[in-house]
LOFI-307094 format. One record per residue (C-alpha): residue number from 1; residue in three letters; x, y, z. Coordinates in Angstrom, 1 decimal. Last residue first. Example, Ala and Ser with C-alpha at 12.3 -4.5 7.8 and 13.67 -1.06 7.14 Angstrom:
% LOFI-307094
(node 2,"SER",(13.7,-1.1,7.1));
(node 1,"ALA",(12.3,-4.5,7.8));
***
This chain:
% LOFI-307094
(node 352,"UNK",(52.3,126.2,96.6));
(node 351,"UNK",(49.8,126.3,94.4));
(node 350,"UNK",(49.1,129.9,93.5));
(node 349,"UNK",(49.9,128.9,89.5));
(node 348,"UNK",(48.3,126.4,89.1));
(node 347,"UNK",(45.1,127.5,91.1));
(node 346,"UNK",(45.4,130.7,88.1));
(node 345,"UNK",(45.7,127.8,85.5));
(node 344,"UNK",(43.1,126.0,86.8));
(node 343,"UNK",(40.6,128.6,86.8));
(node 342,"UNK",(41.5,129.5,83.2));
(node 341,"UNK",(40.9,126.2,82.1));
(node 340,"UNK",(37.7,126.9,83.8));
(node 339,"UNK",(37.1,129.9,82.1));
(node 338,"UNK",(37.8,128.7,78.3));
(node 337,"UNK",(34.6,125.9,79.0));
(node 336,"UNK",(32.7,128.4,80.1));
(node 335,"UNK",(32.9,130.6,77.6));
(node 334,"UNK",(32.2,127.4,75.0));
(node 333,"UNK",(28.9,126.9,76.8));
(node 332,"UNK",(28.2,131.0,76.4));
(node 331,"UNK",(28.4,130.1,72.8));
(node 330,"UNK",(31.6,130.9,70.4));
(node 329,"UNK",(30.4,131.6,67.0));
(node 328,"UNK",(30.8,129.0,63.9));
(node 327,"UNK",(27.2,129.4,63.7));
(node 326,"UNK",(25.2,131.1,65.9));
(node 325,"UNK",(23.1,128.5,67.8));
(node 324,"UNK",(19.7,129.9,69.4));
(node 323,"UNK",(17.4,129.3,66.5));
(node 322,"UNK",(14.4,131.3,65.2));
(node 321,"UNK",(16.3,131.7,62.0));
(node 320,"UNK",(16.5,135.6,61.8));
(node 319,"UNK",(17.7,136.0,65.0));
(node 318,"UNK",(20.3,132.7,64.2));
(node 317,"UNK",(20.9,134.8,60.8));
(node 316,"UNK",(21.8,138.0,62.6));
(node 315,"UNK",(24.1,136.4,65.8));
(node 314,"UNK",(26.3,135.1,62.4));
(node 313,"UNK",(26.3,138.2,61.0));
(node 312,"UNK",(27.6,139.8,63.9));
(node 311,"UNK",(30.9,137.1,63.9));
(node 310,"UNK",(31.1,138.4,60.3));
(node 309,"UNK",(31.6,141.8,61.6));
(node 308,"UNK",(34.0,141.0,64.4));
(node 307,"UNK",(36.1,139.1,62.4));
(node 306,"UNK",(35.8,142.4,60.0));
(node 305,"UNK",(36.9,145.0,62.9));
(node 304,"UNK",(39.5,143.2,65.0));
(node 303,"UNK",(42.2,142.8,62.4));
(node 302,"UNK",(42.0,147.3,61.3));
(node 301,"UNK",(41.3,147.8,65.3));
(node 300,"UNK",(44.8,146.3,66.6));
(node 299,"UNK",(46.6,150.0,66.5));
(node 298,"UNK",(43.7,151.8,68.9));
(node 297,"UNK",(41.8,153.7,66.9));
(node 296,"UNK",(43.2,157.8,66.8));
(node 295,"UNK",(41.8,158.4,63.1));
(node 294,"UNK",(39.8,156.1,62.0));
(node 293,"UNK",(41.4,152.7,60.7));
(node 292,"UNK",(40.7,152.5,56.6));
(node 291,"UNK",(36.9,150.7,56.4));
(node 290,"UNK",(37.0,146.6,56.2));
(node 289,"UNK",(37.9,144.7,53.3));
(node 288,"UNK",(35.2,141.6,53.2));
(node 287,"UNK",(35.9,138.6,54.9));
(node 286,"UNK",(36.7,135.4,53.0));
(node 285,"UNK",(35.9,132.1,55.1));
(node 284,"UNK",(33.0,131.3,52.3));
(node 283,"UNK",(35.1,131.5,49.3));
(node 282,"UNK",(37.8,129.3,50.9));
(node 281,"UNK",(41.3,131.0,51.6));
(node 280,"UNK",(44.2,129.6,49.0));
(node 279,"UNK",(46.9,126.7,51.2));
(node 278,"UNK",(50.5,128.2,50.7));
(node 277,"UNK",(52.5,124.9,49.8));
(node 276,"UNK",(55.1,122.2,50.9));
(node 275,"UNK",(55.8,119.4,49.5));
(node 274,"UNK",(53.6,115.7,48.8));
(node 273,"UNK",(54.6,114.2,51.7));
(node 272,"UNK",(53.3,116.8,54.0));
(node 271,"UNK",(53.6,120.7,54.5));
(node 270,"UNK",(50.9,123.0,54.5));
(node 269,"UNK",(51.1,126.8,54.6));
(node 268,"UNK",(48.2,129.4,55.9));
(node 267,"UNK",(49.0,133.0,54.5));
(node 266,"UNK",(47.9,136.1,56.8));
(node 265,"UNK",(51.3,136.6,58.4));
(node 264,"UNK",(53.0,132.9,58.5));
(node 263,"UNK",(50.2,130.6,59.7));
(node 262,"UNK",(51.0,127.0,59.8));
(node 261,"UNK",(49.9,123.7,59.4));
(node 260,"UNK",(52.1,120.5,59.6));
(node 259,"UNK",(51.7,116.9,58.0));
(node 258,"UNK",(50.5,113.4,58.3));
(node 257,"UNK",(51.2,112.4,61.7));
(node 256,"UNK",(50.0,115.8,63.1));
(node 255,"UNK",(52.1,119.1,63.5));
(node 254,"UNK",(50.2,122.9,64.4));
(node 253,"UNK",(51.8,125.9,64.2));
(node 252,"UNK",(51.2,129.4,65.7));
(node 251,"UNK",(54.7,131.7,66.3));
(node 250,"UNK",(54.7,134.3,66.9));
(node 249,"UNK",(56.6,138.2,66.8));
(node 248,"UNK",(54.6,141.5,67.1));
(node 247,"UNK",(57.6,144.5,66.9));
(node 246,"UNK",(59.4,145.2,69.4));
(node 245,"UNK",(59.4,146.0,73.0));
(node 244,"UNK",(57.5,142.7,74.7));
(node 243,"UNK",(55.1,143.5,77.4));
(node 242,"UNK",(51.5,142.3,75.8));
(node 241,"UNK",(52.9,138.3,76.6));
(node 240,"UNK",(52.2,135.5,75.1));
(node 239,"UNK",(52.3,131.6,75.7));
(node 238,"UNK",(50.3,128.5,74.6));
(node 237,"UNK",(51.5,125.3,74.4));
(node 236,"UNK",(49.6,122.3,73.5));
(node 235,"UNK",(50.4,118.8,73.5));
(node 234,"UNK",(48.3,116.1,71.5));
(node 233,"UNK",(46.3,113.6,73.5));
(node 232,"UNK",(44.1,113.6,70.7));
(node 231,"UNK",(40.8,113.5,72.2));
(node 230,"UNK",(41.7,115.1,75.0));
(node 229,"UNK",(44.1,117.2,73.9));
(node 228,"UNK",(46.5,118.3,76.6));
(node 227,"UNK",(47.6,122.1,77.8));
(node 226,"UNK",(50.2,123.7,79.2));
(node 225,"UNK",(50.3,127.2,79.6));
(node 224,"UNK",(52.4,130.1,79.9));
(node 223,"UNK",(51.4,133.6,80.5));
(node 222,"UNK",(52.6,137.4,80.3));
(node 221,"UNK",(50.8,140.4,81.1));
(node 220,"UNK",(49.9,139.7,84.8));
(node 219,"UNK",(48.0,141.4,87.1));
(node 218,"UNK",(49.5,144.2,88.5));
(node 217,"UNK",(49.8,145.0,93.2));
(node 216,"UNK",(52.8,143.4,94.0));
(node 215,"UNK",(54.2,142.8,90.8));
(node 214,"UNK",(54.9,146.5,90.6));
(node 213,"UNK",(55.1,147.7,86.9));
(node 212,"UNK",(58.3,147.5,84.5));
(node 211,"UNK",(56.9,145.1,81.8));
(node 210,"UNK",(56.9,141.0,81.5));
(node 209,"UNK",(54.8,140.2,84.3));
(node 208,"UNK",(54.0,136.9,85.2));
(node 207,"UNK",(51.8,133.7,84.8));
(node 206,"UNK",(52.8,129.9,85.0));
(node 205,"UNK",(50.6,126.7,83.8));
(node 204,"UNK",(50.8,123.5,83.9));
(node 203,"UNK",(48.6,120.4,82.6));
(node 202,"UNK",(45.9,121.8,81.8));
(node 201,"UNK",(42.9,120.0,80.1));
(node 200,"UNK",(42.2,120.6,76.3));
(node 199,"UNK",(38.5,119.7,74.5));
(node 198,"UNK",(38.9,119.9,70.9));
(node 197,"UNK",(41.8,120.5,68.9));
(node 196,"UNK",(40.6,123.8,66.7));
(node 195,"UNK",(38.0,125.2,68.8));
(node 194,"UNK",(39.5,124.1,72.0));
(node 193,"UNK",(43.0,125.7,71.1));
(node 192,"UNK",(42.0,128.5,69.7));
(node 191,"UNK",(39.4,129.3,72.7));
(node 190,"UNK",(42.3,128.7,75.0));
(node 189,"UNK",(43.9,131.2,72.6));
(node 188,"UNK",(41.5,134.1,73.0));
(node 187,"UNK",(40.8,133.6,76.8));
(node 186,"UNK",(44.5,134.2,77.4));
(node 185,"UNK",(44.2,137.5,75.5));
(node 184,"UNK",(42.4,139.6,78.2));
(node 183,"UNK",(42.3,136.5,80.4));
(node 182,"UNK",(45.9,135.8,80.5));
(node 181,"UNK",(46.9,139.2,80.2));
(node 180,"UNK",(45.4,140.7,83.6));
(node 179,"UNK",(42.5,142.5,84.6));
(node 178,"UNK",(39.2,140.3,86.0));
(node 177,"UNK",(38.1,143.5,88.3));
(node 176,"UNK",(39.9,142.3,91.3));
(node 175,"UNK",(43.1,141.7,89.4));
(node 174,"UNK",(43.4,145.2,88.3));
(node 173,"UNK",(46.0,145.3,85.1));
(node 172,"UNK",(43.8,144.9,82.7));
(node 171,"UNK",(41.0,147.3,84.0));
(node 170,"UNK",(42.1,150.9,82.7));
(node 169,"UNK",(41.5,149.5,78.9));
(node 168,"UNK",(43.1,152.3,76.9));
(node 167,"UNK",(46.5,152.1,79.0));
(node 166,"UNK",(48.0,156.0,78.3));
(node 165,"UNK",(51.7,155.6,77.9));
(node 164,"UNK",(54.1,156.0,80.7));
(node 163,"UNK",(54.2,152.2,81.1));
(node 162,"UNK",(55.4,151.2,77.6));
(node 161,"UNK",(55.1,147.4,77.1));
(node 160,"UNK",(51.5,147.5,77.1));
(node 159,"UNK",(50.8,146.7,73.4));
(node 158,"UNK",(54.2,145.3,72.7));
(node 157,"UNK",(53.1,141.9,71.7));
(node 156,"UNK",(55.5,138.9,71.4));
(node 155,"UNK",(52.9,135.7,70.9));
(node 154,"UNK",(53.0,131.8,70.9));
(node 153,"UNK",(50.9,128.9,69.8));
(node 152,"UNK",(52.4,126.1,69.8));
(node 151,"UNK",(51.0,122.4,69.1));
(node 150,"UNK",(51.9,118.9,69.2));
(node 149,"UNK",(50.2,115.8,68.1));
(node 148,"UNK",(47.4,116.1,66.0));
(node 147,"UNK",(46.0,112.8,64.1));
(node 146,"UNK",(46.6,113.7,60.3));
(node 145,"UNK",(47.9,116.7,58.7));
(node 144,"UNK",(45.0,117.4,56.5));
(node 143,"UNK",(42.5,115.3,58.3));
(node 142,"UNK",(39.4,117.4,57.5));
(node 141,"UNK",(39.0,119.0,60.8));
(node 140,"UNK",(42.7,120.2,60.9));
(node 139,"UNK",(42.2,121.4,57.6));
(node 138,"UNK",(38.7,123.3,58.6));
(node 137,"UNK",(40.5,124.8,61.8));
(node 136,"UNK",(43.9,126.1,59.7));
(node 135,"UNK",(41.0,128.0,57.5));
(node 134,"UNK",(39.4,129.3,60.1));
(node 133,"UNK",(42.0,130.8,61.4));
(node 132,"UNK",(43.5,132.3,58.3));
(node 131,"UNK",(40.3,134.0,57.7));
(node 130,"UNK",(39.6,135.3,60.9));
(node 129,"UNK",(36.2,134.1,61.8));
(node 128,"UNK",(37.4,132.2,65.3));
(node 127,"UNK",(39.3,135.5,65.4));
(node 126,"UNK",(35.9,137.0,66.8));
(node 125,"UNK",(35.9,135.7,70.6));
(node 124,"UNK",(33.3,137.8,71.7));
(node 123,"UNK",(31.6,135.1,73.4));
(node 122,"UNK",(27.6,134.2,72.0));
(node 121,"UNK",(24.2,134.2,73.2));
(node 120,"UNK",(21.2,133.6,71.5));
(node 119,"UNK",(18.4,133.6,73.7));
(node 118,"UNK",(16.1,130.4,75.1));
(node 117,"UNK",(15.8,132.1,78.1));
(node 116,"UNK",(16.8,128.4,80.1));
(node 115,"UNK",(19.8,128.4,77.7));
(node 114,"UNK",(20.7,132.2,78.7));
(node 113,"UNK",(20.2,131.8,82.7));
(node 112,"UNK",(22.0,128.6,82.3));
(node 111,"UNK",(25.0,130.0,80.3));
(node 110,"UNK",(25.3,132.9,82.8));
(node 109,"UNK",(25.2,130.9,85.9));
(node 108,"UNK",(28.1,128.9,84.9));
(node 107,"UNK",(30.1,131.8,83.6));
(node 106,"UNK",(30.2,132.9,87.6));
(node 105,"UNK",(31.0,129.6,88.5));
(node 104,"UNK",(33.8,129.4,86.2));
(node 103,"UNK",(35.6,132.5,87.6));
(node 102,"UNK",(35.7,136.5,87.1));
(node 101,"UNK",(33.2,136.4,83.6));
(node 100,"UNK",(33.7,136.0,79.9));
(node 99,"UNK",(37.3,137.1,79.3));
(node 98,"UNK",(36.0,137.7,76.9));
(node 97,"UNK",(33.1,140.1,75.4));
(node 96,"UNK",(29.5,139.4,75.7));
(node 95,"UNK",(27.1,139.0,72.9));
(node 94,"UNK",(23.8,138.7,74.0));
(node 93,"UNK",(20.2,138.1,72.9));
(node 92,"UNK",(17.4,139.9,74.9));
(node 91,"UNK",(14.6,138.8,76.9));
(node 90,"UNK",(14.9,141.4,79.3));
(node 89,"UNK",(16.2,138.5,82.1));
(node 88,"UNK",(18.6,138.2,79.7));
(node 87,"UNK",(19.5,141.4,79.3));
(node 86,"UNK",(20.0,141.8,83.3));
(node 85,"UNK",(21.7,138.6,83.9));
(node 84,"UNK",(24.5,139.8,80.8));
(node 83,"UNK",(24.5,143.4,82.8));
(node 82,"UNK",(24.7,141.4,86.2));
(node 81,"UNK",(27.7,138.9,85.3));
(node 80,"UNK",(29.2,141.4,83.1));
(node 79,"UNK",(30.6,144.0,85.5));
(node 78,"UNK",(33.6,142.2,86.6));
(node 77,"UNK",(35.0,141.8,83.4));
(node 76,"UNK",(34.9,145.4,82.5));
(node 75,"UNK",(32.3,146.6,80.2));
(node 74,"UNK",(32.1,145.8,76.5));
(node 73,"UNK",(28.8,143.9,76.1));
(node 72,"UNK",(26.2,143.5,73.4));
(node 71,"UNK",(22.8,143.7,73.5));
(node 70,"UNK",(20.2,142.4,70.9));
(node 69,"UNK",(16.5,142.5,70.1));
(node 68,"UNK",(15.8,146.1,70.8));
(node 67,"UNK",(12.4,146.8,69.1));
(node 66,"UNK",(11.1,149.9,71.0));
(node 65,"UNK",(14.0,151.0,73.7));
(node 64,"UNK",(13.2,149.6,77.4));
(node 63,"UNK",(16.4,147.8,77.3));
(node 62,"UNK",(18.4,151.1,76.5));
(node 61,"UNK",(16.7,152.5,79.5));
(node 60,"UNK",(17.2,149.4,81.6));
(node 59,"UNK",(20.8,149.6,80.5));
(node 58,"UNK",(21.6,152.8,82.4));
(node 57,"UNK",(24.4,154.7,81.9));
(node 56,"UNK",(22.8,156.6,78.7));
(node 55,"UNK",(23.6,157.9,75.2));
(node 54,"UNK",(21.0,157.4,73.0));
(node 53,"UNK",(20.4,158.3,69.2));
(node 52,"UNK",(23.8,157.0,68.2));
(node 51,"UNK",(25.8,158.7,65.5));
(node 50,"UNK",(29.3,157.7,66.2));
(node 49,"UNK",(30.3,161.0,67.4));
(node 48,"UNK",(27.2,161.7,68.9));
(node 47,"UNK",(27.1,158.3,71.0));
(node 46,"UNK",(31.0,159.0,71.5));
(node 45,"UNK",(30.6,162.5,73.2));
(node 44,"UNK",(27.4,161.5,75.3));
(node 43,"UNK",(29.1,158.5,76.9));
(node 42,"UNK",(32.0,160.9,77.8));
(node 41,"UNK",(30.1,163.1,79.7));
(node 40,"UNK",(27.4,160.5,81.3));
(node 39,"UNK",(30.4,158.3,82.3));
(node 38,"UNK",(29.5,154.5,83.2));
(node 37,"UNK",(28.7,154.4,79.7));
(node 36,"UNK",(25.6,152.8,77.8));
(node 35,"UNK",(25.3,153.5,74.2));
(node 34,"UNK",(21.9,153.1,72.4));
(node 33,"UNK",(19.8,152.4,68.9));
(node 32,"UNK",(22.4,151.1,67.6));
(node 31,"UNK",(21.0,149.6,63.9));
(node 30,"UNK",(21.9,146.1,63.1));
(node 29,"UNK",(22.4,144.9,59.4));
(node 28,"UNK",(26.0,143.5,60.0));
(node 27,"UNK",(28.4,146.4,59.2));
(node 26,"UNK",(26.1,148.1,61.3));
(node 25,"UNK",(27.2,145.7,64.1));
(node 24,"UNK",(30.5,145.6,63.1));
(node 23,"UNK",(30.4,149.7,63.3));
(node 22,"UNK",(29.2,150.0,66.7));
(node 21,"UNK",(30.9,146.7,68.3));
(node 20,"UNK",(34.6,147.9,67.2));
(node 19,"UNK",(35.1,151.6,68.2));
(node 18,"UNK",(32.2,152.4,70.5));
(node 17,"UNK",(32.4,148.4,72.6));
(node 16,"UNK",(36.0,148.8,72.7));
(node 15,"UNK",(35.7,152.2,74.4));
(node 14,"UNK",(32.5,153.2,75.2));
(node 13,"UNK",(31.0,149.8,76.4));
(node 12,"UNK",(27.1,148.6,76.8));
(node 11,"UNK",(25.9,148.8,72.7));
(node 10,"UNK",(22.4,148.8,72.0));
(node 9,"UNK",(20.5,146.7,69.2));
(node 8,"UNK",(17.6,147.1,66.5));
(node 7,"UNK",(17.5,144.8,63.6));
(node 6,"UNK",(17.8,146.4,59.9));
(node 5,"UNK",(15.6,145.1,57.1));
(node 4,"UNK",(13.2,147.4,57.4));
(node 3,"UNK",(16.1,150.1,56.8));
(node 2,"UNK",(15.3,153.3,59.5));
(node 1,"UNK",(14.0,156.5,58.6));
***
């Protein structure tokens, strides 16, 4: 018997939609009512896994499921352009994953079929509720350090440094399917950058490919970008790369007239005239422990789970409220936004 209180949804993705959207979504009040694979085999082995009562590759049977309100998306880039058209045209709310779409225009198309819907619809870009996040956007907001003037935000991940191990997400290194470093974890920072500093333009930009695969025919896992405030004027850096051996290494500050913010681990400091000091977590930007990693989850799955979570509440309470703005969530306007600078930094980077 299902919880009255619950809200029904179905879940397109077997791999980061089964091990992240499923349980944030419960986590959140939803029920998952469906999973829809591309593979009938393996689609039917996670839905029982996790519990789900359908396992399908079609999302006009999930659609057609009594009560669905919401789908969520966790295909391959180039598949979420007619999935997202399809829920929509279903009536359904969305949450899509990043990188949003293959180009601007694409993400264009999206956000006007969803506004002229009247749906909520939201980016999967979930560190906007991580804690330490949120927190270093609320000082920035509140003048903490001042007008903002330069900032990094750099990464050293060794996620697909190896290249005899198993990659879990088959489509990041095929350009023609939207693969490729800068929008698998480009998108994120862009969306960093905007959300904390406001609207950012490029200025330069430079992709490559850190680990031991043919350039010829692998997207990138390594990028460099450029950035200016608008409003600010501040500079903005952003680089990472998933090929670096090692251990995670970054760097994310941010300096203003009146002071820096930084995050060292999970702790926020602030320096200005009067010292230098770890900055507590707000009440309302705390997220609840999350579940021990299952066994086998991809390594990332423990900081992806509760952002996630909270980012599902969010969707919940603009349901509930009759209103199509999820607060503090990415909207399909913000997607588009992130895909043009990403546009721009791919037409950088092909320019001769």
């Amino acid at each position: 018997m299902h919880d009255v209180g619950e809200r029904a949804a179905v879940v397109v993705g077997t791999s980061f939609g089964a091990r992240v959207h499923v349980p944030a979504l419960r986590g959140a009040g939803f029920r998952v009512e469906a999973l829809v694979g591309r593979d009938p085999e393996r689609t039917a082995r996670r839905a029982e896994r996790l519990g789900v009562p359908l396992a399908t590759t079609s999302l006009g049977e999930a659609l057609a499921l009594p009560g669905v309100e919401l789908v969520t998306i966790a295909a391959p880039p180039h598949q979420h352009f007619g999935l997202v058209l399809e829920a929509i045209a279903a009536g359904k709310h969305v949450i899509c994953e990043k990188p949003f779409a293959l180009d601007a225009a694409e993400a264009t198309s999206m956000a006007t079929a969803a506004s002229g819907a009247g749906v909520v619809a939201v980016i999967g870009h979930e560190f906007r509720f991580a804690p330490e996040r949120a927190l270093c956007q609320r000082l920035i907001a509140e003048g903490a350090i001042g007008e903002p003037r330069l900032a990094s935000f750099v990464g050293y991940v060794p996620l697909v440094a190896d290249t005899s191990a198993a990659i879990f997400s088959e489509w990041w290194f095929d350009p023609g399917r939207g693969g490729g470093w800068l929008g698998a974890s480009g998108s994120h920072l862009v969306d960093q950058a905007r959300s904390w500093l406001g609207e950012v333009d490029l200025v330069a930009a430079t992709t490559d490919l850190v680990s031991d695969r043919d350039r010829a025919t692998t997207a990138d896992d390594a990028f460099t970008l450029m950035l200016r405030a608008r409003t600010s004027g501040a500079t903005v850096v952003l680089q990472q790369t998933g090929g670096s051996w090692g251990p995670v290494a970054g760097l994310t500050r941010v300096a203003g007239t009146l002071g820096t913010v930084w995050i060292d681990d999970t702790d926020v400091w602030l320096a200005d005239r009067s010292g230098t000091r770890i900055v507590g977590v707000p009440a309302d930007l705390v997220l609840a422990p999350g579940p021990p990693p299952a066994p086998g989850a991809q390594r990332f799955s423990h900081l992806e789970l509760m952002p996630y979570t909270r980012l599902c509440e969010r969707v919940r309470e603009a349901i509930e409220q009759g209103s199509t703005v999820a607060d503090g969530a990415a909207s399909f306007a913000d997607g588009v936004a992130v895909m043009k600078v990403l546009d721009d930094a791919r037409a950088y980077q092909a320019s001769p």
